[in-house]
Structure formats: C-alpha cells, structure tokens
N, C-alpha and C positions, 0 to 999 in steps of 0.2 A: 915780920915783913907785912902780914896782913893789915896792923894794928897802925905802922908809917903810914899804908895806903890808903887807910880811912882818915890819918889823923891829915895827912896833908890837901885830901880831896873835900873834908866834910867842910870846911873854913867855903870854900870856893860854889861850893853847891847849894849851902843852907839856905843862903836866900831864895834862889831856885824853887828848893821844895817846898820853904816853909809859903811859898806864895802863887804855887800852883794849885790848878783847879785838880787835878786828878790826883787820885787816891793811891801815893806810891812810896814805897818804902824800902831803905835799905837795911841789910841786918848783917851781924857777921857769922862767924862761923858757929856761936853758942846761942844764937839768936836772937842777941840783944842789938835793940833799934840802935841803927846806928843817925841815918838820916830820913825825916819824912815827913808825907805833905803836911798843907795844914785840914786838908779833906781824906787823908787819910784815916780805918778803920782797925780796931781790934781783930785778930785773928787767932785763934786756938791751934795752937801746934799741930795737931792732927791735920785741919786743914793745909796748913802750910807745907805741911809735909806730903800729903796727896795731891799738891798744885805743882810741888818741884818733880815729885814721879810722874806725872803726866804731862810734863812740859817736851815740845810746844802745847799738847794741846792745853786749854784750862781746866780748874775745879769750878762747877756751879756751887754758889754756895744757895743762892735764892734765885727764883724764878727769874730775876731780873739784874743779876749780876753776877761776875764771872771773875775768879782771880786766876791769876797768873805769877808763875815764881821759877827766875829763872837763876841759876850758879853764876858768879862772878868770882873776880878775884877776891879770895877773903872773906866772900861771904855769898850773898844769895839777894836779887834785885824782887819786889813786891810789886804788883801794880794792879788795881782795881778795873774791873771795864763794866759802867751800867748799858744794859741792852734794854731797856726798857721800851727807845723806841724802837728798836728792831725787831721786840716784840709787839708791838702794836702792828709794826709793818706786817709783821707775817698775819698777824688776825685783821688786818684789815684786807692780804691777798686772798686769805683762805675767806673771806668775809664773800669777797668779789669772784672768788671761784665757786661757790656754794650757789652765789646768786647766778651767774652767768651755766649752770649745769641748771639749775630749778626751770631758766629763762630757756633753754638749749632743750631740754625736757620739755616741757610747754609748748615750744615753737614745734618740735617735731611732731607732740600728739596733736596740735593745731592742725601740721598737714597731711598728717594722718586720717582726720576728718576731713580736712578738703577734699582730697584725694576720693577718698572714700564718696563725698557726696557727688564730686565730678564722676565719678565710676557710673554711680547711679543715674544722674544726670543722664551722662551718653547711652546708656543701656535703655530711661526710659525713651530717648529721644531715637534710637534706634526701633525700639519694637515699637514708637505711634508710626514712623517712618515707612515700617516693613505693615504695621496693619492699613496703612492709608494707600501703598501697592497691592494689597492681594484682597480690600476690605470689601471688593464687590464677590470676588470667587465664595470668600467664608459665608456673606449672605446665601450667594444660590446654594452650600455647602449645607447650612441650615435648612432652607427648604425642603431639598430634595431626601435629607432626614428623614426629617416629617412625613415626607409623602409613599416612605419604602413600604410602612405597613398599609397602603390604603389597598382598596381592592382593581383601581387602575394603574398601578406599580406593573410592566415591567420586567423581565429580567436582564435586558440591556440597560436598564435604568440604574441596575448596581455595579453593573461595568460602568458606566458614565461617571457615579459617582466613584468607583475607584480610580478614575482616570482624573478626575478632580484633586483628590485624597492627596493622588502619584505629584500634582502639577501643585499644587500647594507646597508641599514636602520641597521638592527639587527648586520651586521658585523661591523659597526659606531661606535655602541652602546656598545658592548663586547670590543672593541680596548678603548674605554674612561672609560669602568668600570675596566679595565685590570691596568689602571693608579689609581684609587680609594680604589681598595683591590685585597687580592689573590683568593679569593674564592667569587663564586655566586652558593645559593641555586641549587642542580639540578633541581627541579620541574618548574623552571624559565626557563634553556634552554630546558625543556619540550614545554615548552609555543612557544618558539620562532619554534622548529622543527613541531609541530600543527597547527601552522601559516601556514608554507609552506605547507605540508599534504594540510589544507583547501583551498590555492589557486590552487593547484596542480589537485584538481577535479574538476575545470570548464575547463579542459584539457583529463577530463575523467580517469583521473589515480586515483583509489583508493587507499587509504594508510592506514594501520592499526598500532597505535605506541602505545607501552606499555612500562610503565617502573618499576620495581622496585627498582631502589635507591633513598636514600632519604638523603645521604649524601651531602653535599657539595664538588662542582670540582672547579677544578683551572680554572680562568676565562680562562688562556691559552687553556687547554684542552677541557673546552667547546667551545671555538673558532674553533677546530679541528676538532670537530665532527659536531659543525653546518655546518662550510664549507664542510665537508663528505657528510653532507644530505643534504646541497641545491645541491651539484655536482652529486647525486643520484637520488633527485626531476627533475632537469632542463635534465637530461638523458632522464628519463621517458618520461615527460612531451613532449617531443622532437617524442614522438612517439614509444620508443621503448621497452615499458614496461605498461601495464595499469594497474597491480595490484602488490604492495608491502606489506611486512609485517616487521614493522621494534620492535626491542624490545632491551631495553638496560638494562642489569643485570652487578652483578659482580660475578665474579666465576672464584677460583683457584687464588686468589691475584692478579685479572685484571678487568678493569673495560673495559664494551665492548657493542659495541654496533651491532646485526646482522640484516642482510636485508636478505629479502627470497623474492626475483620476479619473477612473474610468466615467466618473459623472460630469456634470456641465457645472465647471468650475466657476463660472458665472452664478452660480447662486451664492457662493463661499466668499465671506468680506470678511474680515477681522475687526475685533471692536476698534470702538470710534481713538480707546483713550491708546491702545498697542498702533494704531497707525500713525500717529502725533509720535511716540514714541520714535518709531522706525525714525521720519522724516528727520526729527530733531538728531537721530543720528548719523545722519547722511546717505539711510535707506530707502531702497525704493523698492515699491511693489510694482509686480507688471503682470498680465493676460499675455503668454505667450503661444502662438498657432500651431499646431502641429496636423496638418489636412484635413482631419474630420473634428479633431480633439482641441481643445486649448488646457492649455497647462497653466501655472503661475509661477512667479520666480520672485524671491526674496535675496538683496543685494545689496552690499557695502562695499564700497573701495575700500584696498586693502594699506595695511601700512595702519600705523599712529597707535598699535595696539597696547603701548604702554598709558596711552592716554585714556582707554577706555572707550 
C-alpha cells in the first residue's frame, strides 16, 4: 500500500520538488529517498532519527539550521529550515539590549551626579543664605571671644555671650525648619523665648512670659518675634532694664506679642535690618502708654500662616 502511495503521488510532485528552493525530502519506511528538493541535503540516520523523536520540536544540526521529520503515510516527510537570519535577529536584539543597558547605566550614573551636585548646590546656597542672616551676630560672636579673657570682661559679659551662642543656635534652627514646613507649633517658640528669659537671669534680669495661643505660626513670623525677644533680652541684659514682663495673645485679628519693662522703653530700638524685616512682613512695632510706664508691642494680623 505504501509502495502504490509513493508510486502514484511521486509522478505528480517531482516537479514540485525537484524545483523548489527549500530543502525537503521524502523517504519511505526503509529510508530510501523517495522524493526531494533540488536544495536538498545529506542526512545521517542518526540525525534523522533524533529529528522524528523530537518532532514537532526540530534537531539543530548547525548553528544555523534546523531539520525537521515528520511520519507520513508510508514513510516520513524531511524539510530543512536555515535560521540564519533569525540569528542575526536575536544578535542584533541582544546587540541593542546591551547598548540600550550600557546607555540606561550611563544615564542613571549621569543623574546620579546631578543629583548629587544639585544636593550640593542647595546646601552650599543654603548655608551662604543662612550666613548672610545671622553674619553680623557671628561677627559680634567673634569679638566678644576675644574680649572674655581681657581684664575689663565682665561677668554679665558671658551671659551676654551665652544669650548670643542661645540666639544663633535657635535662629539656625527656625532658618532650616522654615525650609521643611510653613508652620511650627506656637508652644515650641514659647520654648525657645524661655530659653533666653532663663539665660537672661544669671545677668539679673527677671522676665515673666505668658502666652495664650495655641495656634500654629509661620515659621517666618516666629522667626520675627524671636529675633524681637533676643533684641529685647540682649538690651536688658546689657544693663538697662532688669525687670520685664512679656505676654503674647491675639486680639482684634492680630497676633501680638507685648513687653512691659520696668526701664524707659524708649531707649530700646531694634536693629535697622529686624525692622525692614517686620515691616516687610506686615509687622508693626508700637510705644504703648500705660500711666507712668510705656511698654512696646510687636504685631501681625493673623491668618495666611501657611504662607509664611
């Protein structure tokens, strides 16, 4: 039966095969070619026999070709398949994933270094930032160094300078929290104006500070009124006041802080560059009467503290 099915089909296909490009061949059951291409190739049994046990998948015979051998009636069909280019394909994919990891690699430690030198950037443009705030206090900070061991030093003179030391530290600290959020707890720049109050009595100046708010300020605005009360402590402290009374309420849409000293609060100005400040913040400073006394009162309208 096999022997009818090649002899009547092989008349009909030869031309076929003998004039196709691909490498294909038929065999019968003994393994004698029955029909096949004219680019057809030699096979060694072995092979042939390892391409019909693996079928579908194929046998590689060379890097770049793959046969295949599949059972038929009668016999068993051959057919060749060059992958040549679809190995170029894959070494030209893997060519382009090599480059594009090398280029992905590169790019990354590129902004690795950016990164890295923006880091530095901000940080150095930060601390000229914060020394061009605090660059007159570190001068007089220097001097007054200098001058601890002379023999007209003083002993209010190292309260002074620790009330300095104190106002430097905490004006640091408000300048880098002012970069972190817009608001800090009031109860917190309670803390820091308590600070100075308690260095401020080994100078003999008493201070009494109350506050009732309990809202949150703009880190800015508490920056303004600490600088207010160390310029009010280091006054005192200086000699010319030994008893204060400071309290900070809100009332009438202002958030305000007042000092009552027992000295003529008219001698007491705050530098030239903390009043520009205030102003430019919508602050005002005032001389307020109280019958024999005058006091001063430091004052923002309240609201916008997310703004600063």
């Amino acid at each position: 039966m096999g022997h009818l099915f090649f002899g009547c089909r092989r008349a009909k296909y030869a031309a076929l095969f003998t004039h196709s490009t691909l490498a294909m061949r038929i065999i019968d059951r003994a393994g004698k070619t029955v029909l096949s291409s004219a680019a057809d190739t030699e096979y060694d049994n072995r092979a042939i026999a390892r391409a019909l046990t693996s079928y579908p998948l194929p046998e590689q015979l060379d890097e770049n070709t793959l046969l295949y051998a599949a059972g038929i009636a009668g016999g068993s069909a051959l057919w060749q398949e060059d992958i040549t280019g679809l190995n170029q394909l894959h070494a030209e994919v893997e060519e382009s994933i090599r480059s594009l990891t090398a280029a992905n690699t590169f790019l990354a430690e590129e902004e690795k270094v950016k990164r890295a030198i923006a880091e530095e950037t901000e940080k150095t443009r930060l601390m000229t930032e914060l020394e061009t705030e605090i660059s007159g206090h570190t001068v007089r900070l220097s001097s007054m160094i200098e001058q601890l061991d002379s023999a007209a030093c003083q002993p209010k003179d190292a309260v002074i300078l620790c009330l300095l030391l104190c106002y430097i530290k905490r004006r640091s600290n408000l300048f880098f929290r002012g970069r972190e959020a817009d608001t800090i707890p009031f109860e917190e720049l309670v803390v820091y104006l308590d600070e100075l109050a308690d260095i401020a009595s080994y100078a003999d100046v008493k201070m009494i500070l109350t506050s009732e708010i309990k809202k949150p300020i703009s880190v800015h605005k508490a920056g303004l009124f600490y600088n207010f009360f160390y310029n009010t402590v280091d006054w005192a402290a200086n000699g010319r006041c030994t008893n204060i009374i400071a309290h900070l309420r809100t009332e009438n849409g202002s958030i305000s802080m007042r000092l009552l000293p027992t000295a003529d609060v008219r001698t007491f100005a705050p530098d030239t560059e903390l009043s520009k400040a205030i102003a430019g913040a919508g602050g005002a400073i005032a001389l307020t009467d109280h019958d024999d006394a005058f006091g001063i009162n430091l004052s923002f309208p309240e609201g916008g503290e997310e703004d600063g």
